[in-house]
C-alpha positions as CSV (number, residue, x, y, z in Angstrom):
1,X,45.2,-3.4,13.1
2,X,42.6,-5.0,11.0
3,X,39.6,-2.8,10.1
4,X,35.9,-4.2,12.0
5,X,33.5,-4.9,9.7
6,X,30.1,-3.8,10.2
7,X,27.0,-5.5,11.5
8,X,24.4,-6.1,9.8
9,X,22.1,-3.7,11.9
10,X,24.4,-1.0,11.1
11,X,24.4,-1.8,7.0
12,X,20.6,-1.6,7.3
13,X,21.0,2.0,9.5
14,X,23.0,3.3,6.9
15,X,20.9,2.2,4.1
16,X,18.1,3.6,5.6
17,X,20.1,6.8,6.4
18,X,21.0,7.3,2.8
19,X,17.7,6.2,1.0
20,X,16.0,9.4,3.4
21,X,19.1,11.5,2.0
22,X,18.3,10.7,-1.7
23,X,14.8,11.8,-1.1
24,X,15.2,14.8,0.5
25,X,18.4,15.7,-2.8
26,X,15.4,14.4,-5.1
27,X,12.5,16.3,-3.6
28,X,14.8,19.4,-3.6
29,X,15.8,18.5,-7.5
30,X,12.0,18.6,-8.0
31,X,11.4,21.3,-6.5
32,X,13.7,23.4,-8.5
33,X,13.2,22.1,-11.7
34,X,9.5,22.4,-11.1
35,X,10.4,26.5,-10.2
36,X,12.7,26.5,-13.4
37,X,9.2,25.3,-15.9
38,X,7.1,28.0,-14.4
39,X,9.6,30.8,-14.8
40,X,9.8,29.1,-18.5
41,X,5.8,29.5,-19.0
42,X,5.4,25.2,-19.1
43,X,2.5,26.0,-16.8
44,X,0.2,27.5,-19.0
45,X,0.6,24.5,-21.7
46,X,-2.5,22.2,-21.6
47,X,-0.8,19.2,-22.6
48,X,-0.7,15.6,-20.6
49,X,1.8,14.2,-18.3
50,X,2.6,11.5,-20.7
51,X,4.0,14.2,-23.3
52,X,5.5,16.4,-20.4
53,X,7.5,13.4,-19.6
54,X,8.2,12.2,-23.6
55,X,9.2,16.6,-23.7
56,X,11.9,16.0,-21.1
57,X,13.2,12.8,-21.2
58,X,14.1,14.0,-25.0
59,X,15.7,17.5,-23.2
60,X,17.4,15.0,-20.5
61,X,19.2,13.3,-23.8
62,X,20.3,16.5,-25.2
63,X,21.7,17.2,-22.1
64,X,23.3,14.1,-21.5
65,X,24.8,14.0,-25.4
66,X,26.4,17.8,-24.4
67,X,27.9,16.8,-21.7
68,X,29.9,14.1,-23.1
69,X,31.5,15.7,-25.9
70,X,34.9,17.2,-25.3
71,X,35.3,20.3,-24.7
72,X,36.0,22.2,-28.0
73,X,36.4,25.9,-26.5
74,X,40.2,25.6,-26.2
């Protein structure tokens, strides 16, 4: 039997299904790593959302770099 392909109208329902999804995983995501800089004190810097964002893109790239180096515990 030959698999039906979906309608258009039911791409689009899905689409809209998963982009409210990714939202809610991202606003949870925020959420948490918004909990994570209190608990770490980032609330009591006076510094601008411009070098908040410079601070953790450069974190995000350590954290990136770690992750793809093999694993050198073994």
């Amino acid at each position: 039997m030959a698999k039906r392909s979906k309608t258009p109208a039911q791409i689009k329902a899905e689409i809209e299904r998963l982009n409210s999804e990714l939202a809610q995983a991202e606003a949870r995501e925020g959420e948490r790593i918004g909990a994570l800089a209190v608990k770490a004190g980032l609330h009591e810097i006076d510094c601008s959302d411009a070098d908040f964002i410079k601070a953790f893109k450069e974190i995000a790239a350590r954290f990136r770099a770690a992750s793809e180096q093999p694993d050198q515990t073994a």
